[in-house]
N, C-alpha and C positions, 0 to 999 in steps of 0.2 A: 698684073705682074705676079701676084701670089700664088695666083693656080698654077704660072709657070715652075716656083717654085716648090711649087708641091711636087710637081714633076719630074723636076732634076733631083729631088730626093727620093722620091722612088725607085728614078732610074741608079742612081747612088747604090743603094739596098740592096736593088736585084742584081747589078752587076759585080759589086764587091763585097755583099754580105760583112759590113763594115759592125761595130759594137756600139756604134754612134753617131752620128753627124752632126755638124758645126755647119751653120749659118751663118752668114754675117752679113750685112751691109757696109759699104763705103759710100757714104757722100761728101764731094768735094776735094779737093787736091789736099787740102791739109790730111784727109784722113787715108791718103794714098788713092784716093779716085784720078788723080793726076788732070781733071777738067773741074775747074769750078761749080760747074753746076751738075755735074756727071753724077748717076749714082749707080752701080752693079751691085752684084750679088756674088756671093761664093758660097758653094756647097762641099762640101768638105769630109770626106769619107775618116772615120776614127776607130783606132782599134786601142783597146785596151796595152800601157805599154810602149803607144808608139812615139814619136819627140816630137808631140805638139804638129808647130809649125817651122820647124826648124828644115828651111829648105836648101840650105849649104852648107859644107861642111870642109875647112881647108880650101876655101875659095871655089870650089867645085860644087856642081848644083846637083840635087842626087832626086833620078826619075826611073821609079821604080819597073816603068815601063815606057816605051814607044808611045808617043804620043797619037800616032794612027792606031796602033792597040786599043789605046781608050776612047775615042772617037767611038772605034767598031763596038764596045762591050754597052757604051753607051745609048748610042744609037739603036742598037737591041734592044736594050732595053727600056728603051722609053715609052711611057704609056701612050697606048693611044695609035 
């Protein structure tokens, strides 16, 4: 699972030249994994400046882009 994660941070890097990346894990529903036993991962593009994680704002969810957008920048750029 790790190397995967090496890889969505790569692809991260190359596609949005970010100042930083956040990692994280969730396991379990208490910790927002929403299945008991579930556990993913988030990679997390950061730039110097930006509001955390702050993904709404006046009830509105604010995406900085098309979610087909990032797909494609992604998928580019993923190693391998």
């Amino acid at each position: 699972m790790w190397s995967t994660v090496r890889d969505a941070v790569a692809a991260v890097e190359a596609a949005y030249s970010p100042d930083g990346v956040n990692v994280g894990l969730n396991q379990g529903a208490a910790a927002g994994a929403g299945v008991p036993s579930h556990l993913h991962v988030h990679v997390l593009p950061r730039w110097s400046g930006d509001t955390n994680f702050m993904t709404t704002t006046a009830d509105t969810r604010v995406l900085p882009e098309a979610l087909g957008e990032t797909w494609r920048r992604l998928v580019e750029a993923w190693p391998g």
